[in-house]
C-alpha positions as CSV (number, residue, x, y, z in Angstrom):
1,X,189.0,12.8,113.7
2,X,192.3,11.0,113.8
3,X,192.3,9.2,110.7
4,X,192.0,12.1,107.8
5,X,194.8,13.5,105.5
6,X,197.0,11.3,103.6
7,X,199.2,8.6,104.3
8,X,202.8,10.0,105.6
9,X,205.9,8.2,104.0
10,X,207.9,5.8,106.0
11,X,210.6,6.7,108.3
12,X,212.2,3.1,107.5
13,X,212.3,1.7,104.5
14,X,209.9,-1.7,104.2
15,X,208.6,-0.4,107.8
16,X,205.2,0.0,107.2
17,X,204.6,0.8,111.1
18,X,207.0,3.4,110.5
19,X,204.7,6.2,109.3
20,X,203.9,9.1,111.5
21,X,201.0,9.7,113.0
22,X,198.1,11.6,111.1
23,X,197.4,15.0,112.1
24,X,193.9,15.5,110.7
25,X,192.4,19.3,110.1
26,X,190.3,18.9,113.6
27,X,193.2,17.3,115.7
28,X,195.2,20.1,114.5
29,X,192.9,22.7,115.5
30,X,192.4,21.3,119.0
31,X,196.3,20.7,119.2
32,X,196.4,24.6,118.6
33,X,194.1,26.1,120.2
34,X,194.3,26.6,124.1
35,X,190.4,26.3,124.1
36,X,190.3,22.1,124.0
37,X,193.8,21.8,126.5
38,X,194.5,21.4,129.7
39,X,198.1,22.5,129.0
40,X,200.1,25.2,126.9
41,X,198.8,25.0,122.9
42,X,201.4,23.5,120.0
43,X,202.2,25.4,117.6
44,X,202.1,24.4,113.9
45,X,206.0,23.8,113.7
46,X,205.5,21.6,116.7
47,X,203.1,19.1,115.2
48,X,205.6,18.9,112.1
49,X,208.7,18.9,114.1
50,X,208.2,17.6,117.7
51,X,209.7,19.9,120.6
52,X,211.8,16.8,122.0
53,X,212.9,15.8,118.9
54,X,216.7,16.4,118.6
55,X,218.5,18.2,115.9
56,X,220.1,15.0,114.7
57,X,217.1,14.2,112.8
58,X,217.8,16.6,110.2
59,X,221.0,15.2,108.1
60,X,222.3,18.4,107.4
61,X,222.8,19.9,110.5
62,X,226.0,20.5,112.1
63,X,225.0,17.9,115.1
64,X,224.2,15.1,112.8
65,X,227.9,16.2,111.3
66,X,229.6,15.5,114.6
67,X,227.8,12.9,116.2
68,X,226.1,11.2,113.4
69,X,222.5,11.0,112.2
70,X,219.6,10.1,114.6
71,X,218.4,6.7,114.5
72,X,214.8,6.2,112.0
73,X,213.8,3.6,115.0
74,X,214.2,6.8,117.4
75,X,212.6,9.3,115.3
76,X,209.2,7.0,115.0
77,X,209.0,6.4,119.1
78,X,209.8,9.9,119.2
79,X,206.6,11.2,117.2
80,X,204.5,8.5,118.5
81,X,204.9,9.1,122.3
82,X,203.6,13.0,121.4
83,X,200.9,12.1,119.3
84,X,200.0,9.8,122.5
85,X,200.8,12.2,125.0
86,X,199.4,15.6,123.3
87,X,196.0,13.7,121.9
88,X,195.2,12.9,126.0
89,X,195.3,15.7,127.2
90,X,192.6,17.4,125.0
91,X,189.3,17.9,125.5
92,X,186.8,16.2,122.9
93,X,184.6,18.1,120.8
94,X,181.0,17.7,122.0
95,X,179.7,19.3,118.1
96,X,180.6,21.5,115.0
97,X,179.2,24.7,113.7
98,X,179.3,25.5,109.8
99,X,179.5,28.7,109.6
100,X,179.1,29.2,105.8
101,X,178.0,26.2,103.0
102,X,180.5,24.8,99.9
103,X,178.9,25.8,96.6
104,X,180.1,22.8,94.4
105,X,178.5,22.0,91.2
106,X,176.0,24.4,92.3
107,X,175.0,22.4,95.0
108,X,175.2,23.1,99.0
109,X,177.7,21.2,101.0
110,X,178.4,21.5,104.5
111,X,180.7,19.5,106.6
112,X,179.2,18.9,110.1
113,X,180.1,16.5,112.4
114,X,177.5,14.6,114.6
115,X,177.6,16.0,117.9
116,X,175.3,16.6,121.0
117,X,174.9,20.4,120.1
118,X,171.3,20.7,122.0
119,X,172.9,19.3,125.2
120,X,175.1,22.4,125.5
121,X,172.5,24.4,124.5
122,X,170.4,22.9,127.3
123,X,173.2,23.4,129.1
124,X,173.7,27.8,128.4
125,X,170.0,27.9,129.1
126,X,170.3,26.9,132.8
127,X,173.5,28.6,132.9
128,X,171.7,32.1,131.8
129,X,172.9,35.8,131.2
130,X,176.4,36.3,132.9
131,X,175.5,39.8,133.7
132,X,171.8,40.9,134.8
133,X,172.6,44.4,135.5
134,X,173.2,46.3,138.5
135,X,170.6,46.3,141.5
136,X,168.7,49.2,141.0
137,X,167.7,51.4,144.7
138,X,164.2,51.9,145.6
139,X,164.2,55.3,144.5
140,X,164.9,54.3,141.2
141,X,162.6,51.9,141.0
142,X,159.8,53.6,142.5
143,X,160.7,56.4,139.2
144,X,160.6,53.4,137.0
145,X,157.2,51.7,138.1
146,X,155.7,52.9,135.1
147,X,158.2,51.2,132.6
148,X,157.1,48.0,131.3
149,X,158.8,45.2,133.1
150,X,162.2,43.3,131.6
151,X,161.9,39.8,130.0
152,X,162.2,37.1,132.8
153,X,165.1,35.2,131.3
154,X,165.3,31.1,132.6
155,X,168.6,30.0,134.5
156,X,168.6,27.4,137.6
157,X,168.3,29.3,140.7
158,X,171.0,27.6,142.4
159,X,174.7,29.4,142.1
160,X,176.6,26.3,142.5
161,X,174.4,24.3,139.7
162,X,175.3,27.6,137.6
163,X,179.0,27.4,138.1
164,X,179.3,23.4,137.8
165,X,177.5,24.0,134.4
166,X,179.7,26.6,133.0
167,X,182.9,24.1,134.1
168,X,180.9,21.8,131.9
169,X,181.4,24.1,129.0
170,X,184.5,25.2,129.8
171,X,185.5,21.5,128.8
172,X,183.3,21.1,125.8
173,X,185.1,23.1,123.0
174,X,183.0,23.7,119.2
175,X,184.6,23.0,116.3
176,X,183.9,25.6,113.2
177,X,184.2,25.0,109.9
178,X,184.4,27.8,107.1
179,X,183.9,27.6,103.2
180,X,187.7,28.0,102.5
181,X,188.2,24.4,104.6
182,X,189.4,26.7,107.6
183,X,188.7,24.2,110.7
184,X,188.8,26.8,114.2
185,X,187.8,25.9,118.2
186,X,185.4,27.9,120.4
187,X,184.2,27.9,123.1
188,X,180.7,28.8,124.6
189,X,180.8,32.7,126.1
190,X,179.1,31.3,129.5
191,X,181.9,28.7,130.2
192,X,184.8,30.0,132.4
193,X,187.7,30.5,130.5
194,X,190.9,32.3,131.6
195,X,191.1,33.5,128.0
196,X,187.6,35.3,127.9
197,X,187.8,38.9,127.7
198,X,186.0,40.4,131.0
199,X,184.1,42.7,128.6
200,X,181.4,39.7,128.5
201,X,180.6,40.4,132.3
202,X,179.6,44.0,132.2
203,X,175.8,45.5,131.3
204,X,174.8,46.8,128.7
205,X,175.2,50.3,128.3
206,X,171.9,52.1,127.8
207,X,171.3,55.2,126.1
208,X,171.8,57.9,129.4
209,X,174.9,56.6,129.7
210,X,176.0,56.2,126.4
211,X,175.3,60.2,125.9
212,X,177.6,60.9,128.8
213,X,180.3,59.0,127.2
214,X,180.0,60.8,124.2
215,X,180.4,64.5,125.9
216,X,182.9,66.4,124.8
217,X,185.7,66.8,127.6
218,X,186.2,70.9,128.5
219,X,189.3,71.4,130.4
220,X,190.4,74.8,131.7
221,X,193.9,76.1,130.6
222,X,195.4,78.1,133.5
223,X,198.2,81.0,132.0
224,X,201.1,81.2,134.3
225,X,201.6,84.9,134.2
């Protein structure tokens, strides 16, 4: 994951552990994306241009002028200590989804990488539905006792398991891939995520309900005579 993408030229002439780090498709991705971080996201200037790295770098601008140009030596420690300090603090990918096959040649291909995919799976199963509905009152089950029972759906009985599970996944990010070579992050909807609408924790809205939305609202106009 670190080691796709071209070579970068060197910073210093005859310095051949002066290239920059590689920024692969994936590391970019998870360098972006606040779904594999444990702090704020880069953007995609920052993994060109690092955020600490001063204007002096660039030989035309007016600081390089004045002061002079930045030292090369400077400008390699400079993107090295963020590629160091940036790549820790992600979390690793765990799998990869393709979500549409290359047609080459006539042929399929797919890029996939080798991941543990049926451990999080596994994993959503104990977890379960994040919404089971509201309880219903007796009354309303006692109208309901002719209705065919709902699907018992598996998830660990214990609340704390529950929780420590979807932490787990909360820290396990999906990498995507797409036809056009498009590499995106996700994350599984039963993790916790500050980021996840809270549209994933309501019911289902049935068909009663549903037709109540969908009534036209009569308002009364008073005349103030």
């Amino acid at each position: 994951m670190y080691s796709k993408g071209p070579s970068p030229d060197k910073i210093i002439p005859g310095k051949e552990s002066s290239r920059p780090p590689i920024f692969s498709p994936e590391l970019s991705a998870l360098l972006t994306s606040p779904h594999s971080r444990t702090t704020k996201p880069l953007n995609k200037s920052e993994i060109i241009t690092p955020r600490n790295l001063p204007t002096r770098a660039n030989p035309l601008s007016d600081d390089a002028r004045l002061y002079g140009p930045l030292s090369k030596r400077r400008q390699v420690n400079i993107r090295w200590r963020q590629f160091k300090a940036e790549t820790k603090k992600l979390f690793p990918p765990l799998g990869a989804h393709v979500t549409d096959a290359v047609i080459k040649d006539g042929k399929s291909q797919s890029r996939v990488l080798h991941g543990k995919l049926e451990h999080l799976e596994n994993v959503e199963g104990a977890v379960g539905e994040l919404c089971r509905g509201p309880t219903k009152t007796r009354r309303e089950r006692n109208d309901n006792i002719n209705e065919s029972p709902a699907p018992l759906i598996y998830r660990h009985p214990s609340r704390w398991v529950r929780r420590r599970y979807r932490w787990l996944l909360s820290r396990s990010p999906r990498l995507v891939y797409r036809s056009d070579n498009f590499v995106s992050v996700q994350m599984s909807p039963r993790s916790f995520s500050p980021y996840q609408k809270s549209a994933v924790y309501l019911p289902e809205v049935d068909r009663t309900t549903e037709t109540w939305f969908r009534k036209p609202i009569v308002t009364k106009c008073h005349n103030s005579d």
